[in-house]
VOKERO-606795 format. One line per field, with one value per atom (N, C-alpha, C): atom name; x, y, z negated; residue number from 1. Coordinates in steps of 0.001 Angstrom, whole numbers, padded with zeros to 6 digits. Example, Ala and Ser with C-alpha at 12.3 -4.5 7.8 and 13.67 -1.06 7.14 Angstrom:
at = (N,CA,C,N,CA,C)
X = (013190,012300,013200,012850,013670,012900)
Y = (-005690,-004500,-003300,-002250,-001060,000030)
Z = (-007800,-007800,-007800,-007080,-007140,-007870)
i = (1,1,1,2,2,2)
// end
This chain:
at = (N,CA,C,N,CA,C,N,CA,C,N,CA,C,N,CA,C,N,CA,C,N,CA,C,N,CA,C,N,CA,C,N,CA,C,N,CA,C,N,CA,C,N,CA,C,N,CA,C,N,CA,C,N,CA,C,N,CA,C,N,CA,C,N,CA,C,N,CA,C,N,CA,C,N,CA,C,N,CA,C,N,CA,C,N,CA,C,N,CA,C,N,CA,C,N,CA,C,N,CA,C,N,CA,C,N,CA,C,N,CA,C,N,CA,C,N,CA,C,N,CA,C,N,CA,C,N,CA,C,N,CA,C,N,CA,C,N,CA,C,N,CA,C,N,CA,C,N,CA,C,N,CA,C,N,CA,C,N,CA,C,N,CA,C,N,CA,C,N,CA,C,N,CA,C,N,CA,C,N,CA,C,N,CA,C,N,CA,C,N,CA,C,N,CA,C,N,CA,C,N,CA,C,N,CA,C,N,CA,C,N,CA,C,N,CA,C,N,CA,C,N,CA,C,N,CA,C,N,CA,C,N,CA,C,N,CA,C,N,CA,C,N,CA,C,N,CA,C,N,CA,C,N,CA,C,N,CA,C,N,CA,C,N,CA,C,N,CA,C,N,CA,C,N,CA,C,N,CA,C,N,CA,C,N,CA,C,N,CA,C,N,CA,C,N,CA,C,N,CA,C,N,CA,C,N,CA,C,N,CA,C,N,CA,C,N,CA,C,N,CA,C,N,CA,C,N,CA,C,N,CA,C,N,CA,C,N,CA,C,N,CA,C,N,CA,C,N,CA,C,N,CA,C,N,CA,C,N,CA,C,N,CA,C,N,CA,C,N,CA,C,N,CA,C,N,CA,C,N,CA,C)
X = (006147,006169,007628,007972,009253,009760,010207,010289,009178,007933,006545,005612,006398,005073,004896,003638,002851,002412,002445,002575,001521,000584,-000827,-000128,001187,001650,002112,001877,002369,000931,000127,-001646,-002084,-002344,-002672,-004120,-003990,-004875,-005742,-005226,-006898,-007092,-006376,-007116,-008087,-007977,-009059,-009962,-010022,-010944,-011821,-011223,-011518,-012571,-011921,-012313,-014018,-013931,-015008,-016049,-016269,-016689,-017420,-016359,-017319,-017431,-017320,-018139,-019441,-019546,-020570,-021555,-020849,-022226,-022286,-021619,-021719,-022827,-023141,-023727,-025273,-025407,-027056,-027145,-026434,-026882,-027815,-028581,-029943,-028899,-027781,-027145,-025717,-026405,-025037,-024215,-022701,-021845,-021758,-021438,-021462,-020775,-019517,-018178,-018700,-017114,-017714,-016791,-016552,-015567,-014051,-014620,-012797,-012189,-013129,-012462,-011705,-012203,-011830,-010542,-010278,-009143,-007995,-008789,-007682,-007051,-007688,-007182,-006394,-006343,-005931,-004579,-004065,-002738,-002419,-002877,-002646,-001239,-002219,-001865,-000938,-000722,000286,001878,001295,002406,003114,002098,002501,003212,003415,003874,002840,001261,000802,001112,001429,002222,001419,001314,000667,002232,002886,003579,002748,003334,002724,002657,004325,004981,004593,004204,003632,002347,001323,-000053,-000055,000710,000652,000728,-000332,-000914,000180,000687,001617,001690,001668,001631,002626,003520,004265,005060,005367,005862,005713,004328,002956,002602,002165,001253,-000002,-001036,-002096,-003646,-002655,-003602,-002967,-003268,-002382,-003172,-003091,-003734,-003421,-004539,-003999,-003462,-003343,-002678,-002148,-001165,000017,-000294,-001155,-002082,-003380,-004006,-004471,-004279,-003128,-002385,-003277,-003593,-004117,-002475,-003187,-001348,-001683,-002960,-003322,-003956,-003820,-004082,-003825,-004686,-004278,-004027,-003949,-003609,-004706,-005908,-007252,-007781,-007567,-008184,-006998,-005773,-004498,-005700,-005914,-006561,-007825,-008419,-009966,-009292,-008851,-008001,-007622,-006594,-006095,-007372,-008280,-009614,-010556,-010622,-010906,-010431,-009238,-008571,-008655,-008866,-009229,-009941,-011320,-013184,-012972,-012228,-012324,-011696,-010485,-010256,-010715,-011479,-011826,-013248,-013823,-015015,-014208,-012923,-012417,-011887,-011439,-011139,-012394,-013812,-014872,-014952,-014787,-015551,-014588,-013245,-012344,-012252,-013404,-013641,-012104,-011534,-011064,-008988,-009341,-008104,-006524,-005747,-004474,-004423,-004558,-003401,-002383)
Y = (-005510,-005200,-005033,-004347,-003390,-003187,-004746,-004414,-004486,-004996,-005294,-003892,-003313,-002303,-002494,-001788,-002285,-000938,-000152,000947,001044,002175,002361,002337,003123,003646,002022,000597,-000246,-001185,-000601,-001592,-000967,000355,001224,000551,-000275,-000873,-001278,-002140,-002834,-001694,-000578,000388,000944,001229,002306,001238,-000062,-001025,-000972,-001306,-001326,000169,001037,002620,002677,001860,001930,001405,000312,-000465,000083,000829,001396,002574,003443,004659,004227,003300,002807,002461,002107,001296,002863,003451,004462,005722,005999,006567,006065,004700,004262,003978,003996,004142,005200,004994,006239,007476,007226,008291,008720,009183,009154,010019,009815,010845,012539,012954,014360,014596,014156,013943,013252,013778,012863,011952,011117,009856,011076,012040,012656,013032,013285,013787,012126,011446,010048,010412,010068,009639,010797,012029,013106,012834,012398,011709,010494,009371,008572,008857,009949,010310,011183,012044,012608,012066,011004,009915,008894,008652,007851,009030,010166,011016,011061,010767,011317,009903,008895,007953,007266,007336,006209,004895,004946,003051,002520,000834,000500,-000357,-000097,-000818,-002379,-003461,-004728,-005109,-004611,-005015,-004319,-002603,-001608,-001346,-002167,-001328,-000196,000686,001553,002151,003148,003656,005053,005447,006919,007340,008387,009261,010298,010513,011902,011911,010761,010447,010976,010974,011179,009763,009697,008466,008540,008579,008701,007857,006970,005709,004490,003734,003269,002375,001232,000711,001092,000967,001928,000972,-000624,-001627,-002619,-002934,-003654,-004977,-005312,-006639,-006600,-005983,-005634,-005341,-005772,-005327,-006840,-007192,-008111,-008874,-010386,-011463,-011568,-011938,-012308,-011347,-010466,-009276,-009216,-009595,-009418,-007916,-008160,-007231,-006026,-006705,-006033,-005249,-006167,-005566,-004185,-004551,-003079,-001752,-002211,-001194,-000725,-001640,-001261,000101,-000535,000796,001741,001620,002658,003696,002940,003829,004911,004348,005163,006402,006216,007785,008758,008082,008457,008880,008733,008737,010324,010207,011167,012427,012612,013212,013411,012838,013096,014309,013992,014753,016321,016274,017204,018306,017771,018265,018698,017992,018926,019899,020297,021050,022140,022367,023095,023579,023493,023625,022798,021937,020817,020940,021894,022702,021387,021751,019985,020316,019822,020083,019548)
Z = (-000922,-002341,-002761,-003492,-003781,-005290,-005430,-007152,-008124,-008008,-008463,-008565,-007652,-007276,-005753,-006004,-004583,-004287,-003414,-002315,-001509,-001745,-000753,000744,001194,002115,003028,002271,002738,003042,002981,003147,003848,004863,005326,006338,006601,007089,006254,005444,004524,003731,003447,002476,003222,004387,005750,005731,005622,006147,004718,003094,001896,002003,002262,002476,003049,004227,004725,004271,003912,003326,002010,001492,-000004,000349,001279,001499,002147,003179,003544,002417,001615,000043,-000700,-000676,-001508,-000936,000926,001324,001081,001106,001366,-000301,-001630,-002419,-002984,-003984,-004481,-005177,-005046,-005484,-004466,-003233,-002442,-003097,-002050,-002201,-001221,-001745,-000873,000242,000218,000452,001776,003065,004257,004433,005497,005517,006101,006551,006937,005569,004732,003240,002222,003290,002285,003094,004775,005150,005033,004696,004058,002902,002115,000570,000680,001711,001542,002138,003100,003654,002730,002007,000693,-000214,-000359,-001308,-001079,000464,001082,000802,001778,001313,000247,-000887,-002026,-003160,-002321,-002874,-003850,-003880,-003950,-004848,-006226,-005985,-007407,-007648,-008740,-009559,-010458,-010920,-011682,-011164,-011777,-012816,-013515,-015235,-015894,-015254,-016266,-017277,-015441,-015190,-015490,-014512,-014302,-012776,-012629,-011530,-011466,-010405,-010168,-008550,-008913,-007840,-008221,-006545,-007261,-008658,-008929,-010476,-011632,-011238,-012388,-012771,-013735,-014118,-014168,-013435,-013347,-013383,-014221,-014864,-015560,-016519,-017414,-018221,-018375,-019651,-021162,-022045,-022824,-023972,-023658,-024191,-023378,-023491,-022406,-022506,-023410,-023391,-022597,-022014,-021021,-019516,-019494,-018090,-017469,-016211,-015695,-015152,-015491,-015226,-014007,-013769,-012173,-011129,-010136,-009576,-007906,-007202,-005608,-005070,-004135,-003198,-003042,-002913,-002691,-004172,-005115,-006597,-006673,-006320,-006325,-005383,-003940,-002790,-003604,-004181,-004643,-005939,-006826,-008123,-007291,-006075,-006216,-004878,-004342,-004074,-005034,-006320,-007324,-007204,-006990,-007030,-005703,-004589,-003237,-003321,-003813,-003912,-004561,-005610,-006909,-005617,-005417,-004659,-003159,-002903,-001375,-001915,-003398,-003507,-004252,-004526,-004735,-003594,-002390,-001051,-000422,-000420,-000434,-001199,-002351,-003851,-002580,-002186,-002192,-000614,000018,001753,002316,001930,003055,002360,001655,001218,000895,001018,000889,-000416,-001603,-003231,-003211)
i = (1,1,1,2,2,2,3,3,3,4,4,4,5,5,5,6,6,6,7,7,7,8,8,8,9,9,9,10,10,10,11,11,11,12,12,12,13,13,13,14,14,14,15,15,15,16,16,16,17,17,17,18,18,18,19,19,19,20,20,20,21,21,21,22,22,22,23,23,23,24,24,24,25,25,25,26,26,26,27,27,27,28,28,28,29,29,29,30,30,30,31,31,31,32,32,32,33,33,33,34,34,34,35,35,35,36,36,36,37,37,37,38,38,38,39,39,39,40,40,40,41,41,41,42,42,42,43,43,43,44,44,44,45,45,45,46,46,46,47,47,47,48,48,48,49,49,49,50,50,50,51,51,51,52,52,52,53,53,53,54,54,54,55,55,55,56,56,56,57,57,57,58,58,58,59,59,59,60,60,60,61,61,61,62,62,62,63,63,63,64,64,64,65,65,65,66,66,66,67,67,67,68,68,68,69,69,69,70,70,70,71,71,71,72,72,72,73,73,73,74,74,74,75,75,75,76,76,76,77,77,77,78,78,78,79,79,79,80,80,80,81,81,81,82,82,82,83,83,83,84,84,84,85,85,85,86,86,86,87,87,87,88,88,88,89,89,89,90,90,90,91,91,91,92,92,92,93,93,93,94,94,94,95,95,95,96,96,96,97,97,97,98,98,98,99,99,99,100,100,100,101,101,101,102,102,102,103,103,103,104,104,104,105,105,105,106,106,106,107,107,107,108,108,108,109,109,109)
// end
């Protein structure tokens, strides 16, 4: 951890493990996903590439030095927050994009 942000590109393991885990729940749900597990692990090097990071003091989510998620009150930022609740958030955005890299036949953005 690097200044109270925390870096997908530095969990690489429990995110693929986190990864699996909820594509697995997400396939045998009554509403699977479309999307296959190579479109997850395309998204998740995507996203490593792309600098990935959750600031702690901010709550704020960025990529590419975008902000791409944010509480929308700084009294809401969570005081207490592991490692895993960071991998699980920043999966949200994996999921979203891995079903976007399908929509687009496999295409990099």
């Amino acid at each position: 951890m690097k200044a109270n942000k925390v870096y997908l590109k530095d969990y690489q393991e429990l995110a693929l493990k986190l990864a699996k885990e909820r594509y697995s729940e997400r396939i045998r749900s009554n509403h699977p996903c479309k999307f296959n597990f190579q479109h997850v692990t395309e998204s998740l090097r995507q996203y490593m590439e792309g600098n990935l990071y959750y600031n702690i003091k901010t709550g704020k989510t960025i990529f590419k030095n975008m902000v791409i998620a944010e509480y929308s009150n700084l009294s809401d930022i969570p005081k207490s927050i592991t490692i895993e609740d960071i991998i699980w958030e920043f999966l949200d955005h994996v999921f979203s994009s891995a079903n976007a890299i399908m929509m687009h036949g496999g295409k990099v953005f």
